[in-house]
Each structure stands twice: as C-alpha cells, then as structure tokens.
N, C-alpha and C positions, 0 to 999 in steps of 0.2 A: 504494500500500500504506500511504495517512495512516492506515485505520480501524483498531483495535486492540479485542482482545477482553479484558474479564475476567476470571480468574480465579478459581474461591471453593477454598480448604484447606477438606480434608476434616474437617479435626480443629477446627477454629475458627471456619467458616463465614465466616472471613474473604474478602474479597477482596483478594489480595496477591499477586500475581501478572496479568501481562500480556503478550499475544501479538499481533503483526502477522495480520492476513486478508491474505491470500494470493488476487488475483483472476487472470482470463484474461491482462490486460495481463502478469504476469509467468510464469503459468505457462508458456504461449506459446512466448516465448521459451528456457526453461528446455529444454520439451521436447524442441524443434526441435534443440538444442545435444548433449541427451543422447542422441538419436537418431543424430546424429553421430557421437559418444563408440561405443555400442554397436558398430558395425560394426566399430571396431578389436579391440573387448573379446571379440566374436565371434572375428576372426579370429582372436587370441592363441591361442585353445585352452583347454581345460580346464586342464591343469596348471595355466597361470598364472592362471587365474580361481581355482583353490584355491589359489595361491601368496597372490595380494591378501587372498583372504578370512584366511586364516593371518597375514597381518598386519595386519590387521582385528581379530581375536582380542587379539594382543599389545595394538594402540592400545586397544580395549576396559577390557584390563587395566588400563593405564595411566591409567586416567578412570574406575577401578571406583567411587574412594570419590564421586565428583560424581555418578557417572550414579546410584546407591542411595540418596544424597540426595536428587535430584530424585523419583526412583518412590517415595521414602517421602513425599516433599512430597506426590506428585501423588494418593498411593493411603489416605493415613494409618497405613500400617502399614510395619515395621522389617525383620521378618524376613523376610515374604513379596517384599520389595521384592530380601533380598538373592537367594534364592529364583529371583526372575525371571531376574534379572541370572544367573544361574552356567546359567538353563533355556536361557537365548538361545545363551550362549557355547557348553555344551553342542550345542545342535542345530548351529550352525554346525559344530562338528568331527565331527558327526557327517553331515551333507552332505558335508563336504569328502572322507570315508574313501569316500562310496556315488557322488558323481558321476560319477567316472572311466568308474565299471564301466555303468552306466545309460545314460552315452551312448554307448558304444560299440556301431558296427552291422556286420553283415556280410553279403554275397550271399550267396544263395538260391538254388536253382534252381527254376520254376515245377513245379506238378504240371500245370498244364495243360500247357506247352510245354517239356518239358524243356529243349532250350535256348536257353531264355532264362534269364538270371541276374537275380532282382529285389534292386537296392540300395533303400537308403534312408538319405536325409538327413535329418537335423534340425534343422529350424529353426525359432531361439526367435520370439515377438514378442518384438518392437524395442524395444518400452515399455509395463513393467506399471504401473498406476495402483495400489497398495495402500493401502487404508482402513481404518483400525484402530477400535476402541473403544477406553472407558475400565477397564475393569475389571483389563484386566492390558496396560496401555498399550506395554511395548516387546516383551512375550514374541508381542504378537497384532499387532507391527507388523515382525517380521521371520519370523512362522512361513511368511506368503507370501513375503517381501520376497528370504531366502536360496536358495532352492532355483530361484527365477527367474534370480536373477543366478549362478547357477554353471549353469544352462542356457545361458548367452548374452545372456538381456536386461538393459536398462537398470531402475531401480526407482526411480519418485519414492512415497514416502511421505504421508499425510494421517493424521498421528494425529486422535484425537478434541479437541476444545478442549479438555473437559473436566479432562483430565489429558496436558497438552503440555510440563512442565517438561523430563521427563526427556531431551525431542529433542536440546535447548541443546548439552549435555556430549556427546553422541552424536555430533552434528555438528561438536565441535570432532576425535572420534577417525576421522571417515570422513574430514577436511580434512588429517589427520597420514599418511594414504595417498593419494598422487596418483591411482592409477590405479582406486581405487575412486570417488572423491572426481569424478570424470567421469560414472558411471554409476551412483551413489548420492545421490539428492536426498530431505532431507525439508520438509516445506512447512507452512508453520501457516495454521488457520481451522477453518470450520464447515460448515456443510451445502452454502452457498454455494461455499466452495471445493473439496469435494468435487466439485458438480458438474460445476464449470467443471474439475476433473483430467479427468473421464471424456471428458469431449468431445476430451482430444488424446492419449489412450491405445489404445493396441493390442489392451488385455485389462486386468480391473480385478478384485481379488481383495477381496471387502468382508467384513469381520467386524460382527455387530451385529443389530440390531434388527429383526424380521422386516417393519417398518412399512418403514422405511429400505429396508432391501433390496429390497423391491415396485420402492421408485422407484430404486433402480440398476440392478433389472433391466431397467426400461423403458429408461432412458438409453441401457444397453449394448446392445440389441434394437434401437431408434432407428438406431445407429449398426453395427448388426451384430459389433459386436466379442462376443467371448466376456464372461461374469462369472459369478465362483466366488464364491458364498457358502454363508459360516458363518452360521447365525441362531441364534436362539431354542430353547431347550426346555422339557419338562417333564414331565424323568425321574423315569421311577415304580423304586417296586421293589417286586417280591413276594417273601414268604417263607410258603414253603410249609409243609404240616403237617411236625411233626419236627424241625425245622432247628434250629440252634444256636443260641437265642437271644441268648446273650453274644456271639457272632461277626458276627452279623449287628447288633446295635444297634450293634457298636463302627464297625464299618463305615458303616451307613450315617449316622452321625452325621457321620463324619468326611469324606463326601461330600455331605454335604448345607451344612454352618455353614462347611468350610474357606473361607476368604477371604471368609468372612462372608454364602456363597450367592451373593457374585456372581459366579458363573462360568455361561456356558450348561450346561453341564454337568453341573451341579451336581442332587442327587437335590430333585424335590419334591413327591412325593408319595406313599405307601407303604400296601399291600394286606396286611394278616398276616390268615392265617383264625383261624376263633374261637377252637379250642381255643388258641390262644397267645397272642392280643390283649392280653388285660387285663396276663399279662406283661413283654411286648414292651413295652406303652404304659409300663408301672411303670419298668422297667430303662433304656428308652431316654430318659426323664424322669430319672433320676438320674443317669447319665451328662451328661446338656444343663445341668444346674444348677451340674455340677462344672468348666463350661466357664469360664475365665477371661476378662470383655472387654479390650481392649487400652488402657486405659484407668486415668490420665492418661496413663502411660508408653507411646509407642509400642512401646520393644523389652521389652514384659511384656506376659501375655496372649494374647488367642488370638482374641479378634472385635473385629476392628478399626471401624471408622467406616462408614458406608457412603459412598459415594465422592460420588453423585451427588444430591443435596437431592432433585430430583422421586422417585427410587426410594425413599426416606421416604412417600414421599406415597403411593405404588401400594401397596406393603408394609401400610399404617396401615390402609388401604382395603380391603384385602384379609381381614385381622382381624378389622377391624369386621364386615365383610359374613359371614364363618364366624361371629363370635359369635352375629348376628344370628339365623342359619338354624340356631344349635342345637349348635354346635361348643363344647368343653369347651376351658380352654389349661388345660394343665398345669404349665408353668411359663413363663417369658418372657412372650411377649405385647402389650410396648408398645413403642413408637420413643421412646426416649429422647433431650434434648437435656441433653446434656455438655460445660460452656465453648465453645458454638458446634456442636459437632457431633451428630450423627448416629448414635445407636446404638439394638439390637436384639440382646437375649439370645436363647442359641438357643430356639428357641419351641417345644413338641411340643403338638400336638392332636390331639383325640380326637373321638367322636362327629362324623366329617366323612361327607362326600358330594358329588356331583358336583352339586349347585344351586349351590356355594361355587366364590367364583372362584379361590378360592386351591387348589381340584383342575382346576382346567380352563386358568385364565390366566398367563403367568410370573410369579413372585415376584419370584425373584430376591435372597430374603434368607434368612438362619437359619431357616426355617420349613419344619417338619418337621407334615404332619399325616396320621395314622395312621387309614386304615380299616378295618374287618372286611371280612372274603370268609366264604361258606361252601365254596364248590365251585370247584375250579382253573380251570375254562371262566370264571365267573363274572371273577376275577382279571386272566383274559388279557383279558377283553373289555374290564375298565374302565379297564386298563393301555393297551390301545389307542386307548382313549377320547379320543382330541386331536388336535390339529391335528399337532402336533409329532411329530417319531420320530428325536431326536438322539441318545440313550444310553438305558439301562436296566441294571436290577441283576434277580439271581434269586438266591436263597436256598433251599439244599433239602436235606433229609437224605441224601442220596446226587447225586453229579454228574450221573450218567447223569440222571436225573427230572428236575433242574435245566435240565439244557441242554434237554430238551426244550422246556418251559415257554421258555427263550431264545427256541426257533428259530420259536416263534408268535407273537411281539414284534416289531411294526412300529418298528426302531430300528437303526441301523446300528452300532453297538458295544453290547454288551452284556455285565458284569460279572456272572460265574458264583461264585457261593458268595465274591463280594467286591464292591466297588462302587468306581466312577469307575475304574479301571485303564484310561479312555482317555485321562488326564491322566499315566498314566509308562509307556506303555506304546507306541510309535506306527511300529512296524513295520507294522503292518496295516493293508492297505486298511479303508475304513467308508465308507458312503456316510450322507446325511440323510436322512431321510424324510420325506416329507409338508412342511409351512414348514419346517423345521428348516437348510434351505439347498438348495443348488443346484451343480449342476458335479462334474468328480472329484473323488477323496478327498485332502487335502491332507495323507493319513497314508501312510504305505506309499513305496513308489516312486513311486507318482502322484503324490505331493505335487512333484515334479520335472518329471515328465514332460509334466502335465499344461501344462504352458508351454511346449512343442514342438508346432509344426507338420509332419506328416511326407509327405514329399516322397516317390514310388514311382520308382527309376530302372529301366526296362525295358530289359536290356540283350541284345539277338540275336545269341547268336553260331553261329549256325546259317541255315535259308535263309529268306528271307522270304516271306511267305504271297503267293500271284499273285491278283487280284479272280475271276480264275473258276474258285479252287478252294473260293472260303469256304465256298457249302454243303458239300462234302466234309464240310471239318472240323469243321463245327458251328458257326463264325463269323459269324454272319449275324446283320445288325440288323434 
C-alpha cells in the first residue's frame, strides 16, 4: 500500500490532500477477518446489532465537528455538508426503529398440504462490498452500508477518491465501538481498488456512473454474486396546461441547482406546453438569477463548486453544443473559474430540443433547459425519451390529471404537483428504469431486505407422501 492518490479541493483546485490505494494484498486479508467477525454479529441478534448501531450514533456525534469538516473539504460547500451528516444519522435511527419488525418470520401453513408448516430463515450475505461516489460522499456511503449491517452482514466501504476526507474522522468513531469496528471497514483508492473489493464480496451495492456500473455488473455476473445499483438520470418534468406557474418554477428550481445539480436525481430537463412557456421561461429565469453562489464564503450562498474538475468539462460541453443547435440561455451559462475553483450559475434555457445533448445526456449541473409541448401524448413521449427512468416530476391543474400523466412515465419515483420528494421522502418502494440502475429498491423495506437470502423450512407434521401414491395427489415430476 506504498502508492498514494491525490487529492484536488473543490474550492481551490488545489491538490492538498492524500490517500493510501488500497490493493488485493490487503483487502484479502481484511475480508477473510470480517467474515469471521460477521458470524458472531449474526448470531448476537438484532437487538444488539441496533444496540452497536445506537452507539454508532453517539461516536458519530462525538466527531460531528471533524466528520462536516472533512464533507465541507471534500464537497466545497458548508451547509449541505452539515445536511448530510444529521441525513446519515437520521437514516441510521430510523433503520434501527424498522429492523426488529422486518426481520421477524413466522410458520405458515401450506395451501397445498395443509400440514405442512413452511418456516423461513434469513440469511444475510456475509460480506457486502459498498461503492460510493462523490457527490454526497458519506450520505451514499452508508444508505447501503446501514441497512446490511442491521441485516447481519459484515460492510467494507470504497468511497470515491475523489472526495475521501471525510472516511478519516469516520473511522476514528467506528474504532470508538468495538463491536462494530469488527464488521465495519472503510478502505481508500480508485477504480483499481474497487475492483479488487468485488472479487472477495458476497454482494456489492454501487452508486455512480452508468459507464462504471456496466463494469461492476460484469465483475459481479463473472463471479455470480448479486449487484444493486444506483446510476445515472435525466429527470424531466412536465407541466401541464393550467398549472401553477409560481409553484411549479419554485419547485422545480429547487430540484434541479440544489447541491449544484449534482445529484442523480436531480430535475434536467422540462416540457411546459405553449400556452404557459414564455411565462414559465420569464418567472423560472428570475427566480435562477436571485440564486446566490456559494462563493468566497462556503457557509453563504447556495451553489457551491462543482466537486469534480472533469464534470466542468461535460457541463461547458454540453452548453456549447445547445448554443450551437439554437438554444437561447437566459441567464447563467458559463463555468466559471473562482480562486481555483469551479463554478456555474443556475443556467435556464430556452428554445431547446432533443438534437442537444444537454436533453438527452447527464449534466449533472445547474442546468435547467425549458421546452415547448403542444399536446400531453407529445410530452409523455419526449419525457420518455432516454435511456434513463430514475425520477420524474408532473405539474397539473388538478391531481387527479396529474397523476395520470405520472402513471405513463417510464421512472420509478415520481413527484406529483412537487418535485424531487424522493430525496425526503423514502418509505416507498421505487424501482430504476431502463440504465438508471439495477436490483431492488434500496427505499422502502427493500432497502433491508434486499441483503437477505431466504431459506424455505418445510416442516410435516402430518403423514408422508408413499412413491405410489404421487399421481393420486398431483405430485409427479
């Protein structure tokens, strides 16, 4: 582990910061140790897997001001950093109140043989491999990481390089609980070291890149293990004739630039029919201008840095190519460079169409670009129009109409007369559509369960079938 990665601040374009690569020779070992560890973690039982995690919580606490340090180093922005931090704690306690009741199983009696009573066990894999990105580096490195380990399994971590600060202080509060600190590892590197995780994993939970994910699902296919991924979108929204224009720009504004676009999630591309366009474009343009960037000051403002130098590059690119094909900006428009960093006012445009790769390919930043529809069918078709089918937004003068237009949206959540409410919202199953990911829903109770293998116990307590009655019964292979 001599090779060591750099670092670049989001805010300075500095390189100031360094991390260990993490290859097979230590993984290996680690695994092998944690796999160990889990069989006890298993036996314990639920209760005390929510006892550890509840002291997990506290250590947390106690490392709150380092760990929001590091997410503001790692992410350039203040608030959103602390945001994460209270989102993670949060989801923890809120796993802890739901797994008791999740895992509990009970016999049945078959309808085919009355009696026979069928149990069932649950059992976790051994060892989940979770992959994270950068964009919200701790909140998308424990949404799998928590609900595995109050399953039963072990969890080794692979944040993204890109934004690895905030693991440091993490790992001094998993080190501060013994019995977590057995079957909680996180590990630093890059692609390299991702791979080399997948190869001694059970099952591997990837957040990221729809490119990335091709080749982890190859990996995990290779090796027949399960993998659950989050990818890519590029979530539309229509708003239909009638609708509240003031409700809908506020909304979708603030789904589209929160965290500066970089969220998969995140709205980027939007359908208003005519009779409302020129409005729409006016109102949802002066709201975007009145947005403040985060800039000098981290804890002021509201569009932070963008995190990753290359997504500067796709974003500019993406610009360029609408302005080229006829696209109007309305306001924003350029990638600006600020004492080293990275920034991008929210952007609205106008006069767009699906030749622009900024309606078809992710963004991924403040870019909001505004089409005409004439006819609803029209709307839904160009809304489906992608590879993607991660989220969606509908806007409409009445709910009832609204939801329809939903339930024709190739997307597995979708925000009715509001938008992004699958970022506070995550009771509900959702599945992904089309690239947008793969596996169950890691919202709902799936996000739990979906780490369980279930075992059938077939219990007779009645007489047992003799081989020259099966046709009788209908038992015959």
């Amino acid at each position: 582990m001599s090779e060591r990665l750099a670092v670049r601040n989001p805010r300075s374009g500095a390189a100031d910061y360094e991390i260990p690569r993490f290859g097979s020779a230590e993984i290996a070992p680690l695994a092998e140790r944690m796999r160990t560890a889990q069989k006890k973690w298993l036996a314990a039982g639920v209760t005390h897997r929510v006892s550890v995690l509840q002291d997990f919580v506290a250590a947390l606490h106690r490392h709150q001001q380092d760990i929001i340090a590091a997410l503001s180093a790692d992410t350039g922005r203040h608030r959103l950093a602390q945001g994460e931090f209270f989102g993670v704690v949060g989801a923890i306690e809120r796993w802890c109140q739901q797994a008791p009741v999740l895992l509990e199983t009970k016999d049945t009696p078959s309808m085919a043989m009355p009696d026979v009573m069928i149990g069932q066990q649950l059992d976790p894999f051994p060892l989940l491999g979770a992959i994270s990105p950068w964009n919200f580096p701790m909140l998308l490195s424990f949404i799998d990481a928590t609900p595995a380990l109050l399953a039963g399994s072990a969890v080794i971590i692979k944040p993204s390089e890109v934004t690895p600060r905030f693991a440091a202080p993490i790992v001094e509060a998993i080190a501060s609980v013994p019995a977590l600190n057995e079957v909680l590892a996180i590990i630093s590197g890059d692609g390299a070291t991702g791979a080399a995780l997948i190869d001694v994993v059970d099952a591997v939970a990837f957040t990221g890149s729809v490119a990335t994910g091709k080749k982890v699902a190859v990996a995990a296919a290779q090796r027949l293990i399960p993998a659950f991924l989050e990818l890519g979108g590029k979530d539309p929204a229509i708003v239909l004739p009638g609708s509240d224009i003031d409700r809908a720009t506020t909304a979708i504004l603030r789904a589209s630039v929160a965290a500066t676009g970089q969220a998969c999630q995140s709205l980027e591309r939007v359908y208003v029919h005519d009779s409302q366009y020129d409005d729409f474009v006016t109102t949802l343009t002066a709201k975007a201008e009145a947005v403040p960037l985060s800039f000098p000051d981290p804890h002021e403002g509201t569009i932070g840095p963008l995190i990753f130098a290359r997504q500067a590059e796709i974003i500019a690119a993406h610009l360029a190519d609408a302005v080229a094909k006829g696209a109007t900006v309305r306001c924003g428009g350029e990638v600006q460079q600020l004492d080293g960093g990275c920034y991008v006012e929210p952007t609205v445009l106008s006069h767009v169409d699906h030749s622009m790769t900024v309606m078809t390919e992710e963004t991924f930043g403040p870019i909001m670009p505004v089409m005409r529809y004439s006819e609803v069918d029209e709307a839904v078709t160009l809304a489906n129009d992608s590879i993607y089918g991660l989220s969606a937004a509908v806007f409409g003068q009445d709910m009832a109409t609204a939801r329809d237009v939903a339930h024709r949206l190739n997307a597995g959540g979708v925000s009715v007369n509001d938008a992004g409410m699958t970022t506070m919202i995550f009771e509900a199953e959702k599945s992904a559509y089309g690239a947008s990911g793969l596996g169950a829903s890691r919202m709902g109770a799936s996000g739990l369960l979906r780490f369980l293998r279930r075992k059938a116990l077939y219990q007779n307590h009645g007489a047992t079938v003799a081989i020259d009655s099966m046709r009788e019964t209908g038992i015959e292979q």
